[in-house]
NULOMI-894371 format. One record per residue: x, y, z of N, C-alpha, C in turn; residue in three letters. Coordinates in steps of 0.2 Angstrom, whole numbers, padded with zeros to 4 digits, always signed. Example, Ala and Ser with C-alpha at 12.3 -4.5 7.8 and 13.67 -1.06 7.14 Angstrom:
+0066-0028+0039+0062-0022+0039+0066-0016+0039ALA +0064-0011+0035+0068-0005+0036+0064+0000+0039SER 
END
This chain:
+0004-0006+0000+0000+0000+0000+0004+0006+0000UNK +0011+0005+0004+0014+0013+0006+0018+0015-0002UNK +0019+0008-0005+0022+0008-0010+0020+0011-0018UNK +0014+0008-0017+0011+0011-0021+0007+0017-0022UNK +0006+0022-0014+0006+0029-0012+0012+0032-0014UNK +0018+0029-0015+0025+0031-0019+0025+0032-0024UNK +0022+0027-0027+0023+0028-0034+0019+0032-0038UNK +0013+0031-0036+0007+0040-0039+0009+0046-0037UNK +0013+0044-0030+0013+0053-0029+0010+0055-0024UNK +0005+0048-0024-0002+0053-0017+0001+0052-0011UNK -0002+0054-0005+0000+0056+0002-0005+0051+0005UNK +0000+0044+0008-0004+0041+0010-0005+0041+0017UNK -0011+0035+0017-0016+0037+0024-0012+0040+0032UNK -0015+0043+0036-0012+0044+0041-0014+0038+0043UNK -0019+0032+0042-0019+0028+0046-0017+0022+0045UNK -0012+0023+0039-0007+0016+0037-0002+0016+0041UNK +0001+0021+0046+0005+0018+0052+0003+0019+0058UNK -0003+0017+0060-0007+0018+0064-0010+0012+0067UNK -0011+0008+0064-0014+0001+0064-0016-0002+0072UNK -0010-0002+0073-0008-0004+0082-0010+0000+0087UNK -0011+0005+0084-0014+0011+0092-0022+0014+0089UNK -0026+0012+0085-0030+0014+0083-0035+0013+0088UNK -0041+0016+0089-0047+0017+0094-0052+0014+0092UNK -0053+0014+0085-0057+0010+0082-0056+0005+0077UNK -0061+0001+0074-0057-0002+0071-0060+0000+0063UNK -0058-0003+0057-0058-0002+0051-0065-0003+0050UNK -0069-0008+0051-0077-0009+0051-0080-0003+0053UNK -0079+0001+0061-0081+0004+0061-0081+0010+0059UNK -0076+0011+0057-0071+0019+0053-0078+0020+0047UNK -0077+0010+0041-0083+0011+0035-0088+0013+0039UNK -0091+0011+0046-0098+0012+0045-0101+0017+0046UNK -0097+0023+0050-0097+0028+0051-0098+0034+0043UNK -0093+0032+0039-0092+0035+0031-0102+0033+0029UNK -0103+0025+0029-0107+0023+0026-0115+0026+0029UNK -0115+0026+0037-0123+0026+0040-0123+0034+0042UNK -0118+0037+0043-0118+0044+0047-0119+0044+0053UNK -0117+0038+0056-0115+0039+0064-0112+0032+0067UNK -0109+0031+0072-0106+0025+0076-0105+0026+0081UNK -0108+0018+0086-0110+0017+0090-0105+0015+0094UNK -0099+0015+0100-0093+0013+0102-0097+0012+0109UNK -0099+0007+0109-0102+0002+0117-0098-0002+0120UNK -0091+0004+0121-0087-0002+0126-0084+0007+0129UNK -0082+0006+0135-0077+0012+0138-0071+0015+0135UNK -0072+0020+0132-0064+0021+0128-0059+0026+0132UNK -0062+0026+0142-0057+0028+0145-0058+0025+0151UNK -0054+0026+0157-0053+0023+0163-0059+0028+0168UNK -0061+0023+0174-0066+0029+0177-0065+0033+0180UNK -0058+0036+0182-0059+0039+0185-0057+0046+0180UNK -0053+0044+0175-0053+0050+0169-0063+0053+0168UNK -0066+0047+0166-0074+0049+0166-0077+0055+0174UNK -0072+0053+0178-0075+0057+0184-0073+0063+0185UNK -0067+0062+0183-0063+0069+0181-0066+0076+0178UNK -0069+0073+0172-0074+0076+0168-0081+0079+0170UNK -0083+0071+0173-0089+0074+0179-0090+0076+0183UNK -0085+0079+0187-0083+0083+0194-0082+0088+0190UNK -0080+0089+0185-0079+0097+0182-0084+0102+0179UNK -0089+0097+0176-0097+0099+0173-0100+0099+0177UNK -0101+0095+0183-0105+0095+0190-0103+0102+0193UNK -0098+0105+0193-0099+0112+0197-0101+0116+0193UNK -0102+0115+0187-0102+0121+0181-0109+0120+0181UNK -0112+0115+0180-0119+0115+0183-0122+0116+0190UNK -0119+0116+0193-0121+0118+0202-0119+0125+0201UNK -0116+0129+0197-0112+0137+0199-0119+0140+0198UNK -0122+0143+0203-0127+0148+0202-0124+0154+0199UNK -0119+0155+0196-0116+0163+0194-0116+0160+0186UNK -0118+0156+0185-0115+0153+0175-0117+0156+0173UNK -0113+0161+0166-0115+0164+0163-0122+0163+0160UNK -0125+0168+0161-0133+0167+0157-0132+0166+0149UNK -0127+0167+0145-0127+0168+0139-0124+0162+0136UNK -0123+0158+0141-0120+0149+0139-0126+0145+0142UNK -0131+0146+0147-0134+0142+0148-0142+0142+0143UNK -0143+0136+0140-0147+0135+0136-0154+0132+0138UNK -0160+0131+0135-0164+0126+0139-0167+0124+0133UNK -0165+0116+0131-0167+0111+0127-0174+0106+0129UNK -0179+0110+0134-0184+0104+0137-0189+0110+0133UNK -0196+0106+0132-0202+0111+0132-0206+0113+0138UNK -0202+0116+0142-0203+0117+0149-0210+0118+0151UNK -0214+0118+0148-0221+0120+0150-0225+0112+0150UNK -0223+0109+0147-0225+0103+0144-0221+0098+0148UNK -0218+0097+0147-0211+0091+0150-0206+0094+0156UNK -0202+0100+0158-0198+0100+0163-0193+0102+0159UNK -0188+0105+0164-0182+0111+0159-0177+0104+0161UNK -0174+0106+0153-0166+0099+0150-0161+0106+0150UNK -0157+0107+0154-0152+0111+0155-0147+0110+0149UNK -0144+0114+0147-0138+0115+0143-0134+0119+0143UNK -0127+0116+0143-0121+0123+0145-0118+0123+0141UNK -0117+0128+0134-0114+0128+0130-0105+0132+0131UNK -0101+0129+0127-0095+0133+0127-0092+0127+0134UNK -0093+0124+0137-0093+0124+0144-0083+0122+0142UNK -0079+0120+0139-0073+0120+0139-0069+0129+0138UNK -0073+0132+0137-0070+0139+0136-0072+0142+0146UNK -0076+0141+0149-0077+0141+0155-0074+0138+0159UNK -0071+0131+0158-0068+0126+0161-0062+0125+0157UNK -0057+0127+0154-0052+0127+0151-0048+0121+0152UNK -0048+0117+0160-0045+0111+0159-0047+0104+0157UNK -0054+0107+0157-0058+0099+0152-0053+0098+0145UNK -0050+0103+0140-0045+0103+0136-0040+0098+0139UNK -0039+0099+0144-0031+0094+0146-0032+0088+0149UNK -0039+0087+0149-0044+0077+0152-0040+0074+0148UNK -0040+0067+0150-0039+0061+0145-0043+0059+0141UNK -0051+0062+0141-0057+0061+0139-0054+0065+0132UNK -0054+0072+0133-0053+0077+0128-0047+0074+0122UNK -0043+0071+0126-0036+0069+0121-0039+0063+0119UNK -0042+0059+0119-0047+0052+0119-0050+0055+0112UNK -0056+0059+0112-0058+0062+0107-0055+0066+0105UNK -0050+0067+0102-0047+0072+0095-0043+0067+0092UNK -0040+0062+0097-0037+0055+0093-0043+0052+0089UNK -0048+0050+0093-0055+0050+0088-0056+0052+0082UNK -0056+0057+0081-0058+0061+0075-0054+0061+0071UNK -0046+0061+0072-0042+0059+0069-0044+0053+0063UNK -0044+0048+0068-0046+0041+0066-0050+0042+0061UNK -0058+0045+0061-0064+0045+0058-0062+0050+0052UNK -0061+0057+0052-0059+0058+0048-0052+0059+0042UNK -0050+0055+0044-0042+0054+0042-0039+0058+0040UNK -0038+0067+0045-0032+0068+0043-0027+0071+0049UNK -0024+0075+0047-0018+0075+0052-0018+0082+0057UNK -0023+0083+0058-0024+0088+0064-0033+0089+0064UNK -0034+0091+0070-0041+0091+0070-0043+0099+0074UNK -0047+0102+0074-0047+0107+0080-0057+0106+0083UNK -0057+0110+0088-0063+0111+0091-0066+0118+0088UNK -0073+0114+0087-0077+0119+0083-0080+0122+0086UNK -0083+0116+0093-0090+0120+0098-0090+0111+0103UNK -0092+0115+0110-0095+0108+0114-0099+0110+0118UNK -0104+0107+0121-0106+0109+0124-0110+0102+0128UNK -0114+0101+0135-0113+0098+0140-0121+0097+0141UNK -0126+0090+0142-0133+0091+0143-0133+0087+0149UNK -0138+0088+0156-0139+0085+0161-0145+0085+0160UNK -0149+0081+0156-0155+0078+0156-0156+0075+0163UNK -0162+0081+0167-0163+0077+0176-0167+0071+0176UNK -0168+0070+0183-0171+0063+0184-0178+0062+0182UNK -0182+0058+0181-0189+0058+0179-0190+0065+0175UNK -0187+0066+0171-0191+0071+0167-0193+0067+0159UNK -0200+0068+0159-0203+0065+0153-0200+0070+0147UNK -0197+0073+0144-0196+0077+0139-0191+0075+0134UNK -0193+0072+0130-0188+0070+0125-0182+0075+0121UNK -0176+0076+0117-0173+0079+0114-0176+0077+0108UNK -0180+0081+0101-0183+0082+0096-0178+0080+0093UNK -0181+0077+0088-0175+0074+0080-0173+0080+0076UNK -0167+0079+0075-0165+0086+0073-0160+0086+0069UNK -0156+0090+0066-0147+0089+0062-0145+0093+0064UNK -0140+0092+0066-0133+0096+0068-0135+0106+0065UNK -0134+0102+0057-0131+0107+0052-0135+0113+0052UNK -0143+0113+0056-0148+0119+0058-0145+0123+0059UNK -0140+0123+0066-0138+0126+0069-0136+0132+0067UNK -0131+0127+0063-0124+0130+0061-0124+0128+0051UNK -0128+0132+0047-0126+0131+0041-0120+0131+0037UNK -0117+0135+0041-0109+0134+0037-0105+0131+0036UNK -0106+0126+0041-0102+0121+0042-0106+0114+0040UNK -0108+0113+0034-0110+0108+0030-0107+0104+0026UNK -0102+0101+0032-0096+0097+0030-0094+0093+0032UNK -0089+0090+0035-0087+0083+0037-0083+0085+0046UNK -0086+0082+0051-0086+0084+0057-0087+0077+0062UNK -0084+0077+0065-0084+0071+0071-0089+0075+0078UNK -0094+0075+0077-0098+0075+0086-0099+0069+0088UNK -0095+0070+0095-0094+0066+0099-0097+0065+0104UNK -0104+0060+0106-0108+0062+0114-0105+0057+0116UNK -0101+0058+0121-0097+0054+0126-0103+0054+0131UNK -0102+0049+0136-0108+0047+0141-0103+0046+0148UNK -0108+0049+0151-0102+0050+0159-0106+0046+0162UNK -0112+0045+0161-0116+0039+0166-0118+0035+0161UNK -0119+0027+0162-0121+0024+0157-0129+0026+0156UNK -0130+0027+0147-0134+0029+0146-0138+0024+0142UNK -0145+0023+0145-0151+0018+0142-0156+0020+0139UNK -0162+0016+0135-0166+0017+0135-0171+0022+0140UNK -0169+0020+0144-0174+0022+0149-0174+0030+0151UNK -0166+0030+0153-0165+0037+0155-0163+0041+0146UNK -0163+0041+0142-0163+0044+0136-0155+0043+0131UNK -0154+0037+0131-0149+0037+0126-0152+0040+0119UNK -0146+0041+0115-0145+0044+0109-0149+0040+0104UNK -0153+0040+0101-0156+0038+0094-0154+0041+0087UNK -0151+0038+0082-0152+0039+0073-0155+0036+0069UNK -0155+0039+0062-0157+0038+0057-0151+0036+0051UNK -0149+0029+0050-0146+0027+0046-0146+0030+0042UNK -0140+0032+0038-0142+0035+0030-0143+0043+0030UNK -0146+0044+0035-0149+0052+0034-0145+0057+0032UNK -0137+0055+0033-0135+0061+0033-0131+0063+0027UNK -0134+0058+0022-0135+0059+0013-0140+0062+0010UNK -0144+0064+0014-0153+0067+0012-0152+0073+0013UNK -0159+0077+0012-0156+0084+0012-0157+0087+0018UNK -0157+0094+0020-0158+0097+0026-0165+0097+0026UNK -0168+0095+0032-0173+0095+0034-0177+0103+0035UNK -0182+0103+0036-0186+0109+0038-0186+0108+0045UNK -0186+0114+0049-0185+0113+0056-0189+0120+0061UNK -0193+0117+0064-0196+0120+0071-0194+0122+0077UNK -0196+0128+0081-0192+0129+0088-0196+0124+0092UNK -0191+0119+0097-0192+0117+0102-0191+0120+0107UNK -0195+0120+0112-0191+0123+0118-0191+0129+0118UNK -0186+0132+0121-0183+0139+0120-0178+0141+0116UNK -0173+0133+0118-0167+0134+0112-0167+0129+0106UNK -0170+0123+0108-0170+0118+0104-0172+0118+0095UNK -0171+0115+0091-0175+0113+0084-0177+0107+0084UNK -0182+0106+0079-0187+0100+0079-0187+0097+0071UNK -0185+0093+0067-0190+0091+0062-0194+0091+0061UNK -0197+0093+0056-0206+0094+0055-0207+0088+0051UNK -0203+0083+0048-0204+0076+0044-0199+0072+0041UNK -0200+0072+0048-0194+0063+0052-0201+0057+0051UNK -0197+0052+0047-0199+0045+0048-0194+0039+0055UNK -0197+0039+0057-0192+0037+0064-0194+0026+0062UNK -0198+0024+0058-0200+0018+0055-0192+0014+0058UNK -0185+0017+0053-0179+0015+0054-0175+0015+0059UNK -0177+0020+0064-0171+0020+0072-0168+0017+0073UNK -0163+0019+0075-0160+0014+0081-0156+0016+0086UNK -0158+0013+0091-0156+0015+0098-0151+0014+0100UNK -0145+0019+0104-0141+0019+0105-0137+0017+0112UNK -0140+0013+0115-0138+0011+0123-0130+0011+0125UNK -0127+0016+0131-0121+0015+0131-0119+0013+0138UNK -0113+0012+0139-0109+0011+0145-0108+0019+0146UNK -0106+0020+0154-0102+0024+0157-0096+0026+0152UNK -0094+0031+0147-0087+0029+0143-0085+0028+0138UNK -0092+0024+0136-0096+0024+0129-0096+0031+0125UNK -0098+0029+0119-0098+0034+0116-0103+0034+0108UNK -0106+0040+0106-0107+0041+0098-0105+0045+0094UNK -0104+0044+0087-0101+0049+0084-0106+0050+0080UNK -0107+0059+0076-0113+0057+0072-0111+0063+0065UNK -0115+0064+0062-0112+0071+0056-0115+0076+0055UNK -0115+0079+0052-0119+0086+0052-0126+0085+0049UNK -0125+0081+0046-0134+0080+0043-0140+0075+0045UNK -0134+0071+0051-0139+0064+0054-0143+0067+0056UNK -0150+0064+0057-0155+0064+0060-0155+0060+0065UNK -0155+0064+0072-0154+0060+0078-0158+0064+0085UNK -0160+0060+0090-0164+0061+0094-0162+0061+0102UNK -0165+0062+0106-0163+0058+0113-0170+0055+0116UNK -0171+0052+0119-0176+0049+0123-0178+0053+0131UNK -0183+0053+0133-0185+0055+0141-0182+0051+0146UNK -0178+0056+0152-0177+0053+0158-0181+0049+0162UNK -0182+0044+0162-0189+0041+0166-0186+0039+0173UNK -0176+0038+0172-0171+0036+0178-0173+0039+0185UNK -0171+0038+0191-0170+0041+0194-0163+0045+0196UNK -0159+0044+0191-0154+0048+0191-0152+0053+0185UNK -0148+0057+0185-0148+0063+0178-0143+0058+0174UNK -0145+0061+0170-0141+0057+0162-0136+0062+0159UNK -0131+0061+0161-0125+0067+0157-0121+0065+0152UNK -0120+0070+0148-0114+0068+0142-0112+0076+0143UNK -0106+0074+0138-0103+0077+0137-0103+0080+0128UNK -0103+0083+0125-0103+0082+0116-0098+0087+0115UNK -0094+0086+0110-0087+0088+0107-0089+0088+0101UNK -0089+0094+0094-0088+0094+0088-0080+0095+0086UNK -0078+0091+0079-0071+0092+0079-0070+0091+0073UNK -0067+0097+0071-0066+0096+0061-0062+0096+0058UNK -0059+0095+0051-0052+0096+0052-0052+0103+0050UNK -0043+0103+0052-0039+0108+0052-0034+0110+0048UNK -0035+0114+0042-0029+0115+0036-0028+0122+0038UNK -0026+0126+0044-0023+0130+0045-0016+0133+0047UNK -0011+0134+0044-0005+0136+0046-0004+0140+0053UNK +0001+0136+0055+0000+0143+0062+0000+0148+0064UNK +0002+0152+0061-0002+0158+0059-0009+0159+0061UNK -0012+0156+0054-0019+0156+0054-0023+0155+0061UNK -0020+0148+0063-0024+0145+0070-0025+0150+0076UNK -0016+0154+0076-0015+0156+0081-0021+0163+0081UNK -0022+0166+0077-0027+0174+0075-0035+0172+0077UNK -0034+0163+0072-0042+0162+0071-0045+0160+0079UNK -0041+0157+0083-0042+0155+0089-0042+0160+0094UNK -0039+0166+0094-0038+0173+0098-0046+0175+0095UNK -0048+0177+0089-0054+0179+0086-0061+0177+0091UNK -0061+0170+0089-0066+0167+0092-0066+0167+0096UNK -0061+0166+0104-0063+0166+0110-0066+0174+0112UNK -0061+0179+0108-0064+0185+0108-0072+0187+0106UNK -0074+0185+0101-0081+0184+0098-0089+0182+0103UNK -0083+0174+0107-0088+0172+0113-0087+0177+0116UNK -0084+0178+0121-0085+0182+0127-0088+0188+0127UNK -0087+0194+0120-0091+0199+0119-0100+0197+0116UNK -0099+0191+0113-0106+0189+0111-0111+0188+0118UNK -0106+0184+0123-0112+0180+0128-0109+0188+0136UNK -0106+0193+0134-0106+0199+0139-0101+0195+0147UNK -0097+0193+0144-0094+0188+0150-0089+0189+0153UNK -0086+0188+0159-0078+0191+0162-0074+0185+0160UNK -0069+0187+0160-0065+0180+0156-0065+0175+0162UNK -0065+0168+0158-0068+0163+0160-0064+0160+0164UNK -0066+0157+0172-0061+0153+0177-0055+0148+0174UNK -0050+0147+0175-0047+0143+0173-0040+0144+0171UNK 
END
C-alpha cells in the first residue's frame, strides 16, 4: 500500500502507520463513512478520567453565577420540565482541554476523519434530570450551524451509562445523505424536524465511557429521563484543520474573543 502511495505521488493514509494504536477499528471507521454515525459500546477511558470530567461539569452545573449567555434550555418546559444546557462549557472550564477524555476524542476524529490535525469547533454539555418526561426532538446538527455543512466528528461521550430508559441517543441510518430538513423551535433553544420517519431508528444504549459519533446532517434524537438519576454527556464537535500557524493562532484569539463579547462575559475561570 505505502508503496504504491510512492509511486502515484499521493500522500498516503495517516492511518497506514497507525494500525496498532488505533481506537477503532476499520469496520467501524466504514460504518461511520457509510450510516452517518457510530456506536462505540465499550469504555474508551478509565473511570476515573470519566469522573474527572464529571466533577468538572458537576460544578459548572451547580455554579449559580453561570454565565446566562452559555446556559441553554433544550426541554419544552411548559410541557415536559427544563433539560439544562451549557454551551462553550470548555472555554469556561479550560481544563476539560487537558482530560484524558478530551485527548481520547481528538485521537478520535483523527481516526474518523483521516487527517492530520483536527481542532474544536463547539461543545457543549446536557444534564437531562431525573424523571423528566421530555424528550430531545429529531433534529441535524447542520440547523444550527449552516456553514459548516461538511465533514465533522460530534462526539456524545456518556459520563453515566446511558439507556433506554434514562434517554440514550437515537439515529437515522443513512440520513446524513438526504437533504436538510425543515425545522421548528423546540423549547426555548431547541429545533425540531417537521418530517422525520423514525420507522428506521436505532437506539443507542451505552456504557459509562461509551460513546457516539454522528455528522452534520444525521437525523438523531434523545429519549426522556424516566431514571432516577440525571443522564450526562458530554458532546465535542471536531473538524479538520488545514490551517497554518499563523492562521490557528489569529483564528483561535478571534473566536474566543467573539464568545466572550457575544455572551457579555468576564474571562472565564481557569
Amino acid at each position: 500500500m505505502a508503496d504504491a502511495a510512492i509511486a502515484t505521488g499521493s500522500k498516503p493514509s495517516r492511518l497506514a502507520s497507525r494500525d496498532a494504536t488505533r481506537l477503532i477499528t476499520a469496520a467501524e471507521r466504514s460504518f461511520y463513512g457509510e450510516q452517518g454515525y457510530l456506536r462505540v459500546d465499550r469504555p474508551m477511558v478509565d473511570t476515573a478520567a470519566i469522573k474527572e470530567v464529571r466533577d468538572i461539569l458537576d460544578g459548572l452545573f451547580a455554579d449559580a453565577d453561570a454565565p446566562e449567555g452559555y446556559v441553554h434550555e433544550l426541554g419544552a418546559v411548559g410541557t415536559y420540565g427544563s433539560v439544562p444546557e451549557i454551551i462553550w462549557p470548555s472555554l469556561l472550564r479550560p481544563q476539560l482541554k487537558r482530560t484524558k477524555v478530551f485527548a481520547m476524542m481528538r485521537e478520535l476524529a483523527l481516526e474518523l476523519l483521516d487527517v492530520d490535525r483536527v481542532r474544536l469547533h463547539f461543545d457543549h454539555a446536557i444534564f437531562k434530570p431525573p424523571l423528566n418526561a421530555g424528550p430531545t426532538a429529531w433534529h441535524q446538527d447542520v440547523v444550527f450551524d449552516p456553514t459548516h455543512d461538511c465533514p465533522v466528528a460530534t462526539i456524545w461521550f456518556a459520563l453515566v451509562e446511558a439507556t433506554e430508559e434514562n434517554g440514550c441517543m437515537m439515529f437515522i441510518p443513512g440520513s446524513h445523505r438526504g437533504e436538510i430538513h425543515e425545522h421548528v423551535p423546540y423549547g426555548k433553544d431547541g429545533r425540531q424536524s417537521v418530517d422525520v420517519s423514525t420507522d428506521k431508528k436505532v437506539v443507542c444504549p451505552l456504557p459509562a465511557g461509551g460513546l457516539t459519533v454522528h455528522q452534520q446532517r444525521t437525523l438523531h434524537a434523545a429519549g426522556p429521563n424516566h431514571s432516577s438519576g440525571t443522564r450526562a454527556a458530554w458532546i465535542v464537535k471536531l473538524i479538520p484543520d488545514d490551517r497554518n500557524l499563523a492562521r490557528r493562532t489569529l483564528s483561535d484569539l478571534n473566536q474566543k474573543a467573539r464568545r466572550l463579547v457575544h455572551a457579555k462575559l468576564p474571562p472565564p475561570v481557569g
